[in-house]
C-alpha positions as CSV (number, residue, x, y, z in Angstrom):
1,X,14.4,-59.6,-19.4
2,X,15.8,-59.9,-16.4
3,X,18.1,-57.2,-14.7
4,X,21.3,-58.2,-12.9
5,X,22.0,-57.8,-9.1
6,X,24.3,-54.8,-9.2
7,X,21.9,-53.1,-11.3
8,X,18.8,-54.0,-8.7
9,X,21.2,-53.1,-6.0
10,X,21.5,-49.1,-7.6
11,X,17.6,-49.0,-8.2
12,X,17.0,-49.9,-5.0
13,X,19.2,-47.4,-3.2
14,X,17.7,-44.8,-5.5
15,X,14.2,-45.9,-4.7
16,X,15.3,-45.6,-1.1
17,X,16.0,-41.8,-1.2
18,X,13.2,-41.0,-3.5
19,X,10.3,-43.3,-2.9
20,X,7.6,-41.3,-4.7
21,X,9.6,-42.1,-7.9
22,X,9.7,-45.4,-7.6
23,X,7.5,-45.9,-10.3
24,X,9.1,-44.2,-12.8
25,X,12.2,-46.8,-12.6
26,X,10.1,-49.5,-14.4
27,X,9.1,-47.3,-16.9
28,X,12.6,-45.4,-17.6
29,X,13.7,-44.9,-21.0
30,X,16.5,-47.1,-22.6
31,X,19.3,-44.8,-23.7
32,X,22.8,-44.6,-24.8
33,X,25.8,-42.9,-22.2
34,X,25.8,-39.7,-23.8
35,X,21.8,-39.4,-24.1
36,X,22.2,-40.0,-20.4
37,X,24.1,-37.5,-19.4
38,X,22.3,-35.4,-21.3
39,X,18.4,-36.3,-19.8
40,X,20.7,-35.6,-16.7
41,X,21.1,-32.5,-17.0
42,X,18.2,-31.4,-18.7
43,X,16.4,-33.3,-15.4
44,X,18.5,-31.1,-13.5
45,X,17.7,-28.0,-15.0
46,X,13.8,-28.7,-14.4
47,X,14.2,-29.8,-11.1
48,X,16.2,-26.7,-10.4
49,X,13.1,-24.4,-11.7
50,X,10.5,-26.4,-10.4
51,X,12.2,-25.5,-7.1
52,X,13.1,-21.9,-7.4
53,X,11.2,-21.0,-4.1
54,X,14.8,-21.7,-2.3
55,X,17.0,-20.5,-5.3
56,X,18.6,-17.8,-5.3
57,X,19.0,-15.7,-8.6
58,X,22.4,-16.5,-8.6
59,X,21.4,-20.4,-8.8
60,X,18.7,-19.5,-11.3
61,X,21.0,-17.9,-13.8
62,X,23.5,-20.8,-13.5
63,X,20.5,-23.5,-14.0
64,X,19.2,-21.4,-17.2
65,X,16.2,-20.2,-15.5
66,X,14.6,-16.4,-16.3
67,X,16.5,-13.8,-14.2
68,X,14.7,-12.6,-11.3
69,X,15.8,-8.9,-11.4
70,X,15.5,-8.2,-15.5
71,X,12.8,-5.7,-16.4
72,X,9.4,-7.7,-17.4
73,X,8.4,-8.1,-20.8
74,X,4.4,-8.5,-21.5
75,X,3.3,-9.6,-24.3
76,X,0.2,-7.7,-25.5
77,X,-2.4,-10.5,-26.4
78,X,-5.3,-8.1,-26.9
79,X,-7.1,-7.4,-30.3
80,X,-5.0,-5.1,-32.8
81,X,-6.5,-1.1,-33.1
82,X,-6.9,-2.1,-36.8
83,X,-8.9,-4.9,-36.4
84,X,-11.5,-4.1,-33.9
85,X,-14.7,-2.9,-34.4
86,X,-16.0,1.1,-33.8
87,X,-17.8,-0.4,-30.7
88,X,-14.7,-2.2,-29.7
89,X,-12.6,0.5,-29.9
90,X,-14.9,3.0,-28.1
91,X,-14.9,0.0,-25.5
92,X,-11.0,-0.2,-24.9
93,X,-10.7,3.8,-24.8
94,X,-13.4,4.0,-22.0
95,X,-11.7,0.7,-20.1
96,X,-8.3,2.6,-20.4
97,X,-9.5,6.2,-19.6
98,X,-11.1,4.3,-16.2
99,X,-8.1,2.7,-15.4
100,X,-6.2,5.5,-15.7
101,X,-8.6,8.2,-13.4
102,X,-8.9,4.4,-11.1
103,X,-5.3,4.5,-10.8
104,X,-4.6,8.7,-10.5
105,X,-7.0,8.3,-7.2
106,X,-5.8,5.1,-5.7
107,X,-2.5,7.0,-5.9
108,X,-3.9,10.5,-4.5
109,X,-5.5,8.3,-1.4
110,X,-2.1,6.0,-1.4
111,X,-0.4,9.5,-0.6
112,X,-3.1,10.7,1.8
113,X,-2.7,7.7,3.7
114,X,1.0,8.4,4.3
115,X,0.4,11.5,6.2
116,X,-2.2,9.9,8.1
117,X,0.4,6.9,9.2
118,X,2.9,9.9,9.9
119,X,0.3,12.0,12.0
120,X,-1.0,8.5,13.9
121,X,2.6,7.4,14.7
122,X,3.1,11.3,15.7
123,X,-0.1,11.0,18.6
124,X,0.8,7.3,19.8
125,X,4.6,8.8,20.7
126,X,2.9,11.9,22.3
127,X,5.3,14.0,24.0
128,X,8.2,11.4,24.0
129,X,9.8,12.6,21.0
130,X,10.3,15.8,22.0
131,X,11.6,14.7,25.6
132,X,13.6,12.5,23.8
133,X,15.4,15.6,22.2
134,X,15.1,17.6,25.7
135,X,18.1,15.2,26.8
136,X,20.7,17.1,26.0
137,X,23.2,15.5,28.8
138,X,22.6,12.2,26.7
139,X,23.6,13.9,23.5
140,X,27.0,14.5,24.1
141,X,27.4,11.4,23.2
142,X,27.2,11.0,19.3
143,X,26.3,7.2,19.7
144,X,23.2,7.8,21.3
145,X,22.6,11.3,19.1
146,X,22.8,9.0,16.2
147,X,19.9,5.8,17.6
148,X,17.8,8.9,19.0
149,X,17.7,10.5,14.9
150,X,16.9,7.1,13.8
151,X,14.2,6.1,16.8
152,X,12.4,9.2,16.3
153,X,12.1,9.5,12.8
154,X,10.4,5.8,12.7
155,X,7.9,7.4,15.3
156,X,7.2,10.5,13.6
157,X,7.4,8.9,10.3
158,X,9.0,12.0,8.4
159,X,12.7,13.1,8.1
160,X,11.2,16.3,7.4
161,X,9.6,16.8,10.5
162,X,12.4,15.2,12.6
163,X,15.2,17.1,10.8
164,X,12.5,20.5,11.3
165,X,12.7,19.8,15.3
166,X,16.5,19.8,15.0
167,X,16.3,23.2,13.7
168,X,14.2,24.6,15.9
169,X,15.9,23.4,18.8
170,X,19.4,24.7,17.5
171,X,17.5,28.1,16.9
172,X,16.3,28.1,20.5
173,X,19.9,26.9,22.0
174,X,18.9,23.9,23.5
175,X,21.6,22.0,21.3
176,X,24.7,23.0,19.4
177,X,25.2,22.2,16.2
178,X,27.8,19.7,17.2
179,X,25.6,17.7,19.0
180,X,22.9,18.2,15.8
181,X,24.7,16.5,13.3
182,X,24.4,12.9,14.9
183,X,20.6,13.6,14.9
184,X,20.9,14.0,11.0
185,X,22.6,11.0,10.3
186,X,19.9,9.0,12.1
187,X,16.9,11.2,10.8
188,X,18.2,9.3,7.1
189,X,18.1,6.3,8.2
190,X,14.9,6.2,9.7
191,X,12.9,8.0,7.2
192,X,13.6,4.8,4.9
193,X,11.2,2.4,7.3
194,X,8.0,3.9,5.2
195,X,8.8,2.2,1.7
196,X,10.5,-0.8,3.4
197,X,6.8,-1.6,4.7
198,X,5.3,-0.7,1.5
199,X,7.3,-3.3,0.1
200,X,5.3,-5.7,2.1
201,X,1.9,-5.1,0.1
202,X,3.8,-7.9,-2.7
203,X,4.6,-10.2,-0.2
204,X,1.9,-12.7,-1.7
205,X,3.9,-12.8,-5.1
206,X,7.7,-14.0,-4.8
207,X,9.3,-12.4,-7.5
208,X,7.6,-9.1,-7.1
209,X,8.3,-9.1,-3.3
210,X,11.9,-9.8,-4.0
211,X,12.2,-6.8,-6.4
212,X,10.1,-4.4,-4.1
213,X,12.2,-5.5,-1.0
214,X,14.9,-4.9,-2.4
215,X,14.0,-1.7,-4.2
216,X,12.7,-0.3,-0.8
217,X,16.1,-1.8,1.3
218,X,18.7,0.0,-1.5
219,X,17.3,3.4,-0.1
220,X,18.7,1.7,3.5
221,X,21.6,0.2,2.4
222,X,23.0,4.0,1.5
223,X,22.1,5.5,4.3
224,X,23.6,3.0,6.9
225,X,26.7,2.8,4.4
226,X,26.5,6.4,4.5
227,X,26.2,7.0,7.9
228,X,29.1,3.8,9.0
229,X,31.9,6.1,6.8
230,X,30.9,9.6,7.7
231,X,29.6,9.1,11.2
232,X,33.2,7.4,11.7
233,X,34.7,10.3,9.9
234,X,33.3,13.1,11.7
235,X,34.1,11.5,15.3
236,X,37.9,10.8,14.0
237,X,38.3,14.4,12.7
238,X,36.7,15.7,16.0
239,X,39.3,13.7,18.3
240,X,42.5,15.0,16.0
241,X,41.4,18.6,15.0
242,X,38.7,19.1,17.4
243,X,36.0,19.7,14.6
244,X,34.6,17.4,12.4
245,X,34.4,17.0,8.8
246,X,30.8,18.2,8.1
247,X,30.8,20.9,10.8
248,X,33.9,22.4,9.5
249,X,33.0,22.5,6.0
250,X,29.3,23.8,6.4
251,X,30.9,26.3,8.9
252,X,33.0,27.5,6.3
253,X,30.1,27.8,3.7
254,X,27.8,30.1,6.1
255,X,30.9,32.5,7.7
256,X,29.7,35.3,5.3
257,X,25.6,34.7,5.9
258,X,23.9,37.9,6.7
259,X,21.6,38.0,9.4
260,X,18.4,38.8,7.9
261,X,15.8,35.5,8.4
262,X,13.1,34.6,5.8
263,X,10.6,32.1,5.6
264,X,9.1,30.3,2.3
265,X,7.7,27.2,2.2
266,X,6.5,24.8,-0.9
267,X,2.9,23.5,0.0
268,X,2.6,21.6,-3.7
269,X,1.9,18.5,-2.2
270,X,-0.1,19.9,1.1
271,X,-2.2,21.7,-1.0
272,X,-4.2,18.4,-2.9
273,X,-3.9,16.5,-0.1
274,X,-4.6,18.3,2.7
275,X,-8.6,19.1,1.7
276,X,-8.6,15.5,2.4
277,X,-6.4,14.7,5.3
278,X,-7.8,18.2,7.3
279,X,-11.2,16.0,7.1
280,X,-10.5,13.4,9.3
281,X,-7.1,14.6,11.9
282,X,-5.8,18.7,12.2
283,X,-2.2,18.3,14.3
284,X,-0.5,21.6,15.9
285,X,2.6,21.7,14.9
286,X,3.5,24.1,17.3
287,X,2.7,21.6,19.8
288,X,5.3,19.3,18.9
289,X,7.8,21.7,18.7
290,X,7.2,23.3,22.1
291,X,7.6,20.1,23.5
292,X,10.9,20.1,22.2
293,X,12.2,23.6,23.2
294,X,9.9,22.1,26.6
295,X,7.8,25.3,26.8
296,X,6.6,24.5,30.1
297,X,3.1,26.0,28.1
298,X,2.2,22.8,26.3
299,X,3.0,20.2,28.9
300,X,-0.4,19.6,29.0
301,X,-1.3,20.2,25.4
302,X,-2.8,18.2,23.0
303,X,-1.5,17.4,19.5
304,X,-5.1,17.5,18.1
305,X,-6.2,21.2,17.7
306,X,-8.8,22.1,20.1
307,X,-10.4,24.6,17.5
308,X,-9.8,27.9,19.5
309,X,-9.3,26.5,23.0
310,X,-5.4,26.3,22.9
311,X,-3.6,27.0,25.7
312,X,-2.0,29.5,23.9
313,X,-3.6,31.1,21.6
314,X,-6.5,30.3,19.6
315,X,-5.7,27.8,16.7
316,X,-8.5,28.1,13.8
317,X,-9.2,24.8,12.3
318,X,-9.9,24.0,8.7
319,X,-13.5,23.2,8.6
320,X,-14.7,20.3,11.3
321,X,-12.8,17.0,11.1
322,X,-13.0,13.5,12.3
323,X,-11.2,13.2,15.7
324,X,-12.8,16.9,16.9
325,X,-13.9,17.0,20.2
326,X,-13.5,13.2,20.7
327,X,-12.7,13.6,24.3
328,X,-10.1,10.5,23.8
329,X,-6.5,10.4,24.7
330,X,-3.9,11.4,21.6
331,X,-2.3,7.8,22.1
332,X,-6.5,6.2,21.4
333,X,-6.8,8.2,18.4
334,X,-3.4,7.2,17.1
335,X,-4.5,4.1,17.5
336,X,-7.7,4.3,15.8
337,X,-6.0,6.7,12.7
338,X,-3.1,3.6,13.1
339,X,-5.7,1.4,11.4
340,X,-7.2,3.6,9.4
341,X,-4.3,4.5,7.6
342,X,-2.7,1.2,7.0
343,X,-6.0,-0.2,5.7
344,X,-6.2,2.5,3.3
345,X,-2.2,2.2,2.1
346,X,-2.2,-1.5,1.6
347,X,-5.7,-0.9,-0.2
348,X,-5.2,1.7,-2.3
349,X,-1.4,-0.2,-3.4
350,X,-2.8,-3.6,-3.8
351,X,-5.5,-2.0,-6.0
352,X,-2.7,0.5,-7.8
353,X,-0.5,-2.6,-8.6
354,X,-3.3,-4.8,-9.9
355,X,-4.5,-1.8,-12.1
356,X,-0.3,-0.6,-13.5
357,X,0.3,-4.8,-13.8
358,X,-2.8,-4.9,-16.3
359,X,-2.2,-1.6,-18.0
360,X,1.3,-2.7,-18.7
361,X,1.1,-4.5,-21.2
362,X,2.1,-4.5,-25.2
363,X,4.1,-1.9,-27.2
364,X,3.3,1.0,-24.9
365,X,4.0,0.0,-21.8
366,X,7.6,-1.6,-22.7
367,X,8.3,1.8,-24.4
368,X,7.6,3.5,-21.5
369,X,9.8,1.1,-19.8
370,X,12.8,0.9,-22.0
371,X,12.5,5.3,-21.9
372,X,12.7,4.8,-17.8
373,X,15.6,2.4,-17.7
374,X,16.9,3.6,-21.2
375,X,20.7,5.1,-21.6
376,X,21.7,8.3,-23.0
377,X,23.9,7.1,-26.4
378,X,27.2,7.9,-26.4
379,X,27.4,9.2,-22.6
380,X,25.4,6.4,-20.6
381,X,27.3,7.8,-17.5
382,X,25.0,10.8,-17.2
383,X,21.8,8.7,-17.5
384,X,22.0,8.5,-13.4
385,X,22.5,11.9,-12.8
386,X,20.1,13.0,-14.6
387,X,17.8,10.4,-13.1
388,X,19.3,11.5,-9.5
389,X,17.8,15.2,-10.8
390,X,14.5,14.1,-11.4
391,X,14.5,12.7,-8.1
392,X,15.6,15.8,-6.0
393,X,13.2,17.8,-8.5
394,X,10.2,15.3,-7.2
395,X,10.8,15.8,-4.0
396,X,11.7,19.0,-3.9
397,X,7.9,19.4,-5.1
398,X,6.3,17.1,-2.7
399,X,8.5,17.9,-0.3
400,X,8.4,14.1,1.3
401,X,11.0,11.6,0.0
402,X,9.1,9.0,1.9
403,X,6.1,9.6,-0.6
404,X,8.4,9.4,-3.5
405,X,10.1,6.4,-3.0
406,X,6.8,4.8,-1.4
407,X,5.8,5.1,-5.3
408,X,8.7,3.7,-6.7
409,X,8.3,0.6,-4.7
410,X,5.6,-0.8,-6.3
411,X,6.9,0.3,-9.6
412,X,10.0,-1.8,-8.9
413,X,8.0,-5.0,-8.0
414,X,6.1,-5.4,-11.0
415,X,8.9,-5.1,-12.9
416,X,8.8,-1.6,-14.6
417,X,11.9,-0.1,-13.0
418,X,15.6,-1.8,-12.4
419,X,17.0,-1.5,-9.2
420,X,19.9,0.1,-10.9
421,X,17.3,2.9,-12.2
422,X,16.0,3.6,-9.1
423,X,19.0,3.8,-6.7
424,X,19.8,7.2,-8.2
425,X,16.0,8.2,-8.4
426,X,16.3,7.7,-4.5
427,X,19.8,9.3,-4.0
428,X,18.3,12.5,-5.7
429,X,15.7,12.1,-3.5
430,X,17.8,12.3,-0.4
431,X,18.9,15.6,-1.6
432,X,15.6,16.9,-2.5
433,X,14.3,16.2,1.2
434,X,17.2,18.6,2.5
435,X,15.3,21.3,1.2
436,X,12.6,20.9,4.2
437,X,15.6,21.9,6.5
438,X,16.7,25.2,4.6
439,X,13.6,26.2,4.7
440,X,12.8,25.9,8.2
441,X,16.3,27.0,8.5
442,X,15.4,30.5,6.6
443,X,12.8,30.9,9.5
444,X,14.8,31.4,12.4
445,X,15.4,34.3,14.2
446,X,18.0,36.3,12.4
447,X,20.8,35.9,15.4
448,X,20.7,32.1,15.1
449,X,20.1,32.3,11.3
450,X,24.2,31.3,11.2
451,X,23.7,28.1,13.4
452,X,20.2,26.8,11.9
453,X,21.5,27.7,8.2
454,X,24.6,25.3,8.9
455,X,22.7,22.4,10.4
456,X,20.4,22.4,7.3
457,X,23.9,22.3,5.0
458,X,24.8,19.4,7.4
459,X,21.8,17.4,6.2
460,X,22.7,18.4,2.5
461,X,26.4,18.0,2.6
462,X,25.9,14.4,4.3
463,X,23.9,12.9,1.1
464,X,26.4,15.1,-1.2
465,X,29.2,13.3,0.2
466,X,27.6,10.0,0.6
467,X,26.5,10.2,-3.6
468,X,30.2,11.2,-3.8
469,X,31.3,8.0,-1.9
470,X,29.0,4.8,-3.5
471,X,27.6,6.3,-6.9
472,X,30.4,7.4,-9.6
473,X,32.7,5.0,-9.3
474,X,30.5,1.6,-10.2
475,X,32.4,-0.4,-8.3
476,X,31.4,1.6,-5.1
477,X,27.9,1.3,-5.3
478,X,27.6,-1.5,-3.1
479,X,23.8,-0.5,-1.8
480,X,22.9,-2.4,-5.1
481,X,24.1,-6.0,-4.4
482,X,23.3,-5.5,-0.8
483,X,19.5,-5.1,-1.3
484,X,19.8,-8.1,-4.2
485,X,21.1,-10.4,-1.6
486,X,18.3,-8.7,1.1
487,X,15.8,-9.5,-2.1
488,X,16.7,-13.3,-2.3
489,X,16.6,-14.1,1.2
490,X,13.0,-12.4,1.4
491,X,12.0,-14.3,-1.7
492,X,13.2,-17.6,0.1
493,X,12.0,-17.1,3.7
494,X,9.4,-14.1,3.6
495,X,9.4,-13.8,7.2
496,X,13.0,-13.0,7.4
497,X,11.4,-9.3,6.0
498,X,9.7,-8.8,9.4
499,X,12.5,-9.6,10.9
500,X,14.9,-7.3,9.3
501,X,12.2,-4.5,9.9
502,X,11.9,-4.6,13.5
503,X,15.5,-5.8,14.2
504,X,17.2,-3.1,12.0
505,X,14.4,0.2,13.2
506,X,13.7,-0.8,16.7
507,X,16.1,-3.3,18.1
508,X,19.1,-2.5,16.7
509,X,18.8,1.1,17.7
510,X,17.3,0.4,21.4
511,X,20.1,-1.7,22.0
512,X,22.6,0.1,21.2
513,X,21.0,3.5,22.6
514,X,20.4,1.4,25.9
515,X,24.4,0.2,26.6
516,X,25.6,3.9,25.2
517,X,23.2,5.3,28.4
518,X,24.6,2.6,30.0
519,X,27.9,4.2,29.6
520,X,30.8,4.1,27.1
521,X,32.4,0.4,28.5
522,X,29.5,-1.4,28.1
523,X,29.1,0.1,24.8
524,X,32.6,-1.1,24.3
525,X,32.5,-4.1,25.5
526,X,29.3,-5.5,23.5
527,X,30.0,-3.5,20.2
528,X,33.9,-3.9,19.8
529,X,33.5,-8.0,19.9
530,X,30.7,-8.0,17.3
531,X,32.1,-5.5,15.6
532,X,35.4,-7.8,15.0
533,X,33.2,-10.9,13.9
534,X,31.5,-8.8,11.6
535,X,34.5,-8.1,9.8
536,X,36.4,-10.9,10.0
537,X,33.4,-12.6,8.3
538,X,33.3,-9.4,5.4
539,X,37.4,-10.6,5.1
540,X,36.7,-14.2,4.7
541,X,34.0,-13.8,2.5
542,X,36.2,-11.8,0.2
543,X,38.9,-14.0,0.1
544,X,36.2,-17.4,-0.4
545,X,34.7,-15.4,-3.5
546,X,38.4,-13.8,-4.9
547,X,41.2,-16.1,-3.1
548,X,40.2,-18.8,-2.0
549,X,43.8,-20.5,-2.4
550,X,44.9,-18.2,0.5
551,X,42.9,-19.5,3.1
552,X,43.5,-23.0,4.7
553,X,41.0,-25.4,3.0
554,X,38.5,-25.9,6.1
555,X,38.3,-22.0,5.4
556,X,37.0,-22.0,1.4
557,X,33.5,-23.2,2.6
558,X,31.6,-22.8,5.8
559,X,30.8,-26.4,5.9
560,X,32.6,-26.8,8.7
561,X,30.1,-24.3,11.0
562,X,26.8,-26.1,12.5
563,X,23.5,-25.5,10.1
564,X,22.0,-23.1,12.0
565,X,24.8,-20.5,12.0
566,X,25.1,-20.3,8.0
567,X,21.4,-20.9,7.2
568,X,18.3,-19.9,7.5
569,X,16.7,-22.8,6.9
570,X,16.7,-24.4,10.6
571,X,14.7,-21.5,11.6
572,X,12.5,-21.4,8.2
573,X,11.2,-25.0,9.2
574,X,9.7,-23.7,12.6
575,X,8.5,-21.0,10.7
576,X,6.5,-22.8,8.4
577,X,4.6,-24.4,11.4
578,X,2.9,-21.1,11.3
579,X,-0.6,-20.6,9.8
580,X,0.4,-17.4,9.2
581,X,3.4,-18.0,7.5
582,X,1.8,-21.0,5.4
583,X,-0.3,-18.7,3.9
584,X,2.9,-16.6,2.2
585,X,4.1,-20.2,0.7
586,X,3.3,-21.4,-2.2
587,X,1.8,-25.0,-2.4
588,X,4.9,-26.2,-3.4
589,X,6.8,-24.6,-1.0
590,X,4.3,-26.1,1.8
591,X,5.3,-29.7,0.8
592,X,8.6,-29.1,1.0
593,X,11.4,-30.1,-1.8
594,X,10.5,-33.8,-1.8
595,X,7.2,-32.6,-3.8
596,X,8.9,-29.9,-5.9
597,X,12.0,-32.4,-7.1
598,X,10.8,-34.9,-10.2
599,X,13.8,-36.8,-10.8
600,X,14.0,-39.0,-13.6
601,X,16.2,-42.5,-13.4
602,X,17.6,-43.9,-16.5
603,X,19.5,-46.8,-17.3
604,X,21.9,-47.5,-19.9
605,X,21.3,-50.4,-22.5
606,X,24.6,-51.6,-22.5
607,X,24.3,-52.4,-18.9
608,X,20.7,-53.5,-19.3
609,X,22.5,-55.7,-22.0
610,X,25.0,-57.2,-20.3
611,X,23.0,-58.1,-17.1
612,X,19.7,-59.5,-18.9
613,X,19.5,-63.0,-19.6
């Protein structure tokens, strides 16, 4: 049988654009029209999953492919309880009961290896983070108040202790608490870097990284959002009634606070770790904060406590520890502790996901994970408050919301917790970490118990009315679908993760810190241009997605802008010249979508028909 020339003609342009398939043409199946159209799409549909490395879930939903962001189901293939020997069963309950002490102390080291990260980035910054503070010319402005709260709290690696300096440097006079409450607003937004690189420990598995990403980015998408409306707020209500909106409320709350101090502190937390963490690095604290009230006595102090030889006054350690005596810089053992802790972390998590993905299986384990993302019957609107109270609770106990929503990370990448569930575990947790403030607050001396007690509602009041803003109303809580689309572009190009990382912690806020010093016009002049784009991209977006029919047509689509300014695969293709970045990629991803596509070419048998002779 012989096939005509307009037929050969069509093979050969599609053997053209796909010559590794050019053996399945001779072998295609004869079918009828609607048969066709149907292999077609079915074809589609495979090729579509087979290729899901540069889908988005969006795509993946359309093509009929498994959502990415649903809760996972395991199916428990193990022997039934009834069926199993006495041996067997004695078997499974020591295996479990292993797993589950394995797992309790990769957690308990997982958590000790956050304070060490927070004590190492403490020692490499030294005395710059209290000199940072010291510039209290520079904080007039509220621009650079706000990139110095976020630059500092990466380096310190705790809200708590960032937000603790504030305090004590309001309680000593060295700032108002006008100038305070731009330090706040950044001190939120920085504590969020911890879980965004634990997120990074599920980088090798693309579904899991895309889940943990964005469960770790939903905590920054509030607080920017948070920070964008009420930063904007407080500077509008400070130029029209010459107080802001967060000062004059929290200075109405504390006009009838007596001035009698106290001082309490919750050492839950502190007191399993610390046996530990005391045995390898003791930090002064007092250290750190003279250098922010710059007590000319610890200019030459050390962060490490010298074991009785303060300059001071004698500080007792807890037992000897590693780093005693060393004789070593604080920035060389920061280093050192640096490494230490970061091995341990991405240990201890790698090894706690491993053991949670294995124990999660069968009946159990989906109970436990339809009672975590479960609804309350008839009221399913008080589910996230309730779940926004266990997470202030949690914190409140551990006193770090960086541990608590380092833990939730994981949780989120294998699949146990929604992203829906765990934006109001983290927006509890935001208020829970307040309570670090109050307490420090409580500690002041009593005639600047007034000034430090309203600084500490500032940090409170700021989350309130940030919950207030993107949580009730559903259509508000934008954080969600922001860290989703953060979650898909991670899954597609995993180094795009680094780059949001450094860009949105360091650059973003050294660039902008750097033209506010440089004055207000260059501030201006840089900001107020990108600024404009930004929204007139938010604006045309909208309209694309709602109404389209009111834009010109080269407007619905942004076809008409080059490649590289709409995409990220341009850049993605240098990327993958990386050895590095290689190893993140699947095989199939490392061939590229010529490898991934199997496209099957049919031919109708009328035409075959027609043309043979």
């Amino acid at each position: 049988m012989t096939i005509s020339s307009a037929t050969e003609m069509t093979l050969a342009e599609k053997s053209n654009q796909l010559p590794e398939e050019t053996e399945n043409v001779a072998s295609a199946p004869v079918m009828n029209d609607q048969d066709d159209m149907e292999k077609g799409h079915d074809s589609s549909r495979r090729s579509s999953s087979s290729s899901s490395s540069s889908e988005d879930s969006d795509v993946a939903l359309a093509n009929n492919v498994e959502d990415p962001w649903a809760i996972v189901e395991l199916v428990d293939d193990s022997e039934k309880w009834k069926d199993m020997t006495t041996k067997a069963k004695v078997l499974r309950v020591s295996i479990n009961t292993a797993k589950i002490v394995t797992a309790l102390g990769l957690l308990y080291f997982f958590i000790c290896s956050l304070t060490l990260l927070s004590d190492a980035f403490r020692l490499i910054s030294g005395k710059t983070a209290g000199e940072i503070f010291q510039q209290s010319e520079l904080m007039q402005n509220p621009v650079v108040g706000l990139m110095i709260g976020i630059l500092v709290t990466v380096l310190v690696q705790s809200s708590s202790t960032s937000t603790s300096i504030v305090v004590s440097m309001v309680a000593s006079g060295i700032i108002t608490v006008h100038m305070a409450i731009p330090i706040i607003m950044g001190a939120n937004i920085g504590t969020s870097v911890t879980n965004t690189i634990v997120s990074f420990t599920q980088i090798a598995n693309k579904n899991e990284f895309r889940r943990a990403f964005a469960g770790a980015t939903v905590h920054d998408m509030f607080n920017w959002l948070a920070v964008i409306v009420l930063f904007t707020l407080e500077i509008v209500t400070n130029s029209i009634f010459g107080i802001g909106y967060l000062e004059w409320l929290t200075g109405e709350i504390v006009k009838g606070v007596n001035s009698t101090s106290g001082s309490g502190e919750v050492r839950l937390l502190n007191a399993i770790i610390d046996p530990f963490v005391d045995k390898i690095i003791q930090l002064d604290s007092k250290v750190l904060q003279g250098w922010a009230v710059n007590d000319p006595n610890y200019d030459n102090a050390s962060l490490i406590k010298q074991c009785g030889e303060n300059i001071t006054e004698p500080v007792p350690c807890d037992g000897a520890f590693l780093f005693e005596n060393t004789n070593m810089e604080d920035w060389a053992v920061g280093l050192i502790l640096l490494f230490i802790s970061l091995f341990m972390l991405c240990g201890c998590l790698v090894g706690l996901v491993k053991i949670l993905n294995s124990m999660m299986k069968g009946h159990i384990a989906n109970l436990i994970k339809r009672v975590i993302n479960a609804k309350i019957p008839y009221v399913p609107w008080l589910t996230g408050y309730i779940a926004m109270g266990l997470g202030a609770v949690i914190t409140f106990l551990v006193q770090s919301s960086s541990v608590f929503t380092s833990t939730l990370t994981p949780l989120v990448g294998i699949g146990v917790i929604s992203i829906e569930r765990v934006y109001p575990l983290t927006l509890g947790s935001n208020i829970g970490t307040t309570t670090t403030s109050l307490i420090a607050a409580l500690a002041a001396p009593p005639e600047k118990l007034h000034d430090t007690l309203q600084i500490s509602l500032v940090h409170l009041f700021f989350n309130i009315t940030g919950i207030l803003l993107y949580y009730p109303i559903p259509f508000m809580r934008f954080p969600i679908p922001m860290a989703k689309f953060l979650g898909n572009e991670t899954a597609k190009y995993r180094w795009y993760a680094i780059f949001y990382l450094v860009g949105m912690f360091f650059v973003l806020p050294g660039v902008v810190l750097g033209l506010s010093i440089a004055g207000p016009i260059a501030l201006l002049c840089v900001g107020v241009p990108i600024l404009i784009l930004l929204v007139f991209i938010a604006v045309i977006k909208i309209l694309q997605r709602k109404k389209p029919s009111w834009l010109p047509r080269v407007m619905r689509d942004w076809k008409w802008l080059p490649l590289a300014c709409r995409s990220l695969e341009p850049y993605d293709r240098q990327f993958a010249k990386c050895a590095c970045c290689k190893k993140c990629r699947p095989a199939v991803e490392e061939n590229g979508p010529s490898s991934a596509v199997s496209v099957e070419i049919t031919v109708s048998s009328d035409s075959l028909t027609k043309d043979s002779s």
